[in-house]
C-alpha positions as CSV (number, residue, x, y, z in Angstrom):
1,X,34.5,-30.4,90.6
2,X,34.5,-29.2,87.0
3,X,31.8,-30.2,84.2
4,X,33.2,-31.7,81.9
5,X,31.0,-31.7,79.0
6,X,31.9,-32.1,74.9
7,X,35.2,-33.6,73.3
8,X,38.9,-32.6,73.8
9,X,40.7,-31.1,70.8
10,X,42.6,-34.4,70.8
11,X,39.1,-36.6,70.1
12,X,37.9,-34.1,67.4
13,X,41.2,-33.9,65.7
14,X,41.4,-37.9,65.3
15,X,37.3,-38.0,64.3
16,X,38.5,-35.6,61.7
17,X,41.5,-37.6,60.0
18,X,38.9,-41.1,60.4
19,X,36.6,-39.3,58.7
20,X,39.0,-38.2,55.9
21,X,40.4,-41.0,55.5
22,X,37.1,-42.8,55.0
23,X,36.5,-39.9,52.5
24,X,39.5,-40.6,50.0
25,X,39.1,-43.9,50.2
26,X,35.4,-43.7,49.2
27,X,36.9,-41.0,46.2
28,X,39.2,-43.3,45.2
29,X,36.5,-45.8,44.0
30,X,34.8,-43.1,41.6
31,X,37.0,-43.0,38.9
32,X,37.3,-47.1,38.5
33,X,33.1,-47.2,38.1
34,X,33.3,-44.5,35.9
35,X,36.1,-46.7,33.7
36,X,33.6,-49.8,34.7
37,X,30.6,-47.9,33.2
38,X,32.2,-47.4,30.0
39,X,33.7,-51.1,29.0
40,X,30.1,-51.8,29.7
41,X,28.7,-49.5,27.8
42,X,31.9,-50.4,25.1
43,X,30.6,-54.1,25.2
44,X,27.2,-52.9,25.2
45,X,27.6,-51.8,21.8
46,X,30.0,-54.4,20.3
47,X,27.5,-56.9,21.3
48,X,24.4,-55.1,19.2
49,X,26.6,-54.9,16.6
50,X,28.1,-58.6,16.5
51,X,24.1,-59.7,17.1
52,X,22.9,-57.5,14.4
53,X,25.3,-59.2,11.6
54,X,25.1,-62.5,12.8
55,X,21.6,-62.6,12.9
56,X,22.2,-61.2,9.4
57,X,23.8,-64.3,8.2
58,X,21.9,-66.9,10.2
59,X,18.9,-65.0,7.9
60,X,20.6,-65.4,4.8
61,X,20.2,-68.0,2.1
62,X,23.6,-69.9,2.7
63,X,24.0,-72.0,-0.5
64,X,23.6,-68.3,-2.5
65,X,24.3,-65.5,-0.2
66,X,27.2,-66.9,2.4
67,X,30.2,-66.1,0.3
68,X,28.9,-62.7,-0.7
69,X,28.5,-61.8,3.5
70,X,31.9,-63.3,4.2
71,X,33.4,-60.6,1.8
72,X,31.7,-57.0,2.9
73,X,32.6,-58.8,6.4
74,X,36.0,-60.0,6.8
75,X,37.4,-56.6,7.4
76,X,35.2,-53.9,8.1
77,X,36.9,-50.6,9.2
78,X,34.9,-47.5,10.5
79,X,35.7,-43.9,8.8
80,X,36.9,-41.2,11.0
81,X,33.3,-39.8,10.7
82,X,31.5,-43.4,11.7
83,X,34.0,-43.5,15.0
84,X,32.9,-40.0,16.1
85,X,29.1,-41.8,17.3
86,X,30.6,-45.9,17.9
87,X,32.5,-46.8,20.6
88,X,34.4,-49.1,18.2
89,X,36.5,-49.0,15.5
90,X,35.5,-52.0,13.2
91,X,35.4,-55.8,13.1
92,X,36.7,-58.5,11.2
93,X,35.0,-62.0,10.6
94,X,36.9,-65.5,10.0
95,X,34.8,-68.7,8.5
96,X,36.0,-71.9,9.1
97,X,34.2,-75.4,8.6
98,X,33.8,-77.3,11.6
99,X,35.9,-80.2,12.0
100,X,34.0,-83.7,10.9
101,X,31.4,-82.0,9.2
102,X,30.3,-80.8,5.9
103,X,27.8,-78.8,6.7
104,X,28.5,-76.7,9.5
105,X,30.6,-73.1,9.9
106,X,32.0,-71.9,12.2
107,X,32.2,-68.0,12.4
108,X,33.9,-66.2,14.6
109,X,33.1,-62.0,14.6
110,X,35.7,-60.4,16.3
111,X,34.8,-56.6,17.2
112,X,38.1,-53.9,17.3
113,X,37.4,-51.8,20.2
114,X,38.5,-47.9,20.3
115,X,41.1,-49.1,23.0
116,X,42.9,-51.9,21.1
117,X,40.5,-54.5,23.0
118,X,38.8,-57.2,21.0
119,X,35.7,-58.6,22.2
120,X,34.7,-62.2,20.1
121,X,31.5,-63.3,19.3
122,X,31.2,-67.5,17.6
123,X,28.2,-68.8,16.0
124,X,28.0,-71.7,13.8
125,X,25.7,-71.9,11.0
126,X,24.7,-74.6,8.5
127,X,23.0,-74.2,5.1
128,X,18.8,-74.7,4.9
C-alpha cells in the first residue's frame, strides 16, 4: 500500500483561489477607509472652525457687536492660498429670530466643503 502523505494538486489549487479571494475582498475595503479617514478628518476641521466662530459670537456683546459679526460672516470665501492648508473652502452664516421670541437668534453656520458637501452647525443666542 502507498503513503499517502501531503495534498493533491487539486486541494492546493482551491486553498489558493480561497485564499485570493479572501485577499481582494479584504483589498477592496482599503480604499473606502481611506475615503472614511478623510470626511472625518474634512468634518474634523469644519467643526473647529464652526466652534471657533460661534463661540466667537456667543462671546460677543450682542446689543453692540452682533450686526458687525453677522457681516464679516455671512459669506466668507477662502483665497486659493488659504485652501492650499483647509480642507474647506468657506462658510456662510444666516441669522434668523426665533419664532415667539424677541430675544433669541437663531444662527445657522453652514461650512462649504472642498467637495461641494455642506456640513451645518445651529446655535441660538440671546443678548446679555
Amino acid at each position: 500500500m502507498r503513503d499517502r502523505r501531503g495534498f493533491t494538486l487539486l486541494e492546493v489549487l482551491i486553498a489558493v483561489a480561497i485564499l485570493g479571494v479572501g485577499i481582494i475582498a479584504v483589498m477592496q475595503l482599503f480604499p473606502a477607509s481611506m475615503r472614511q479617514t478623510q470626511v472625518a478628518n474634512e468634518r474634523t476641521a469644519a467643526t473647529a472652525v464652526a466652534n471657533s466662530e460661534l463661540s466667537r459670537l456667543r462671546a460677543l456683546d450682542l446689543a453692540s457687536d452682533f450686526d458687525s459679526w453677522v457681516d464679516r460672516n455671512t459669506v466668507r470665501t477662502l483665497s486659493e492660498t488659504e485652501r492650499i492648508y483647509a480642507l474647506y473652502d468657506g462658510w456662510r452664516t444666516t441669522v434668523t429670530r426665533a419664532e415667539g421670541s424677541e430675544d433669541l437668534y437663531r444662527v445657522t453656520f453652514t461650512v462649504q466643503m472642498a467637495d461641494g458637501r455642506n456640513e451645518t452647525f445651529v446655535t441660538y443666542v440671546t443678548p446679555r
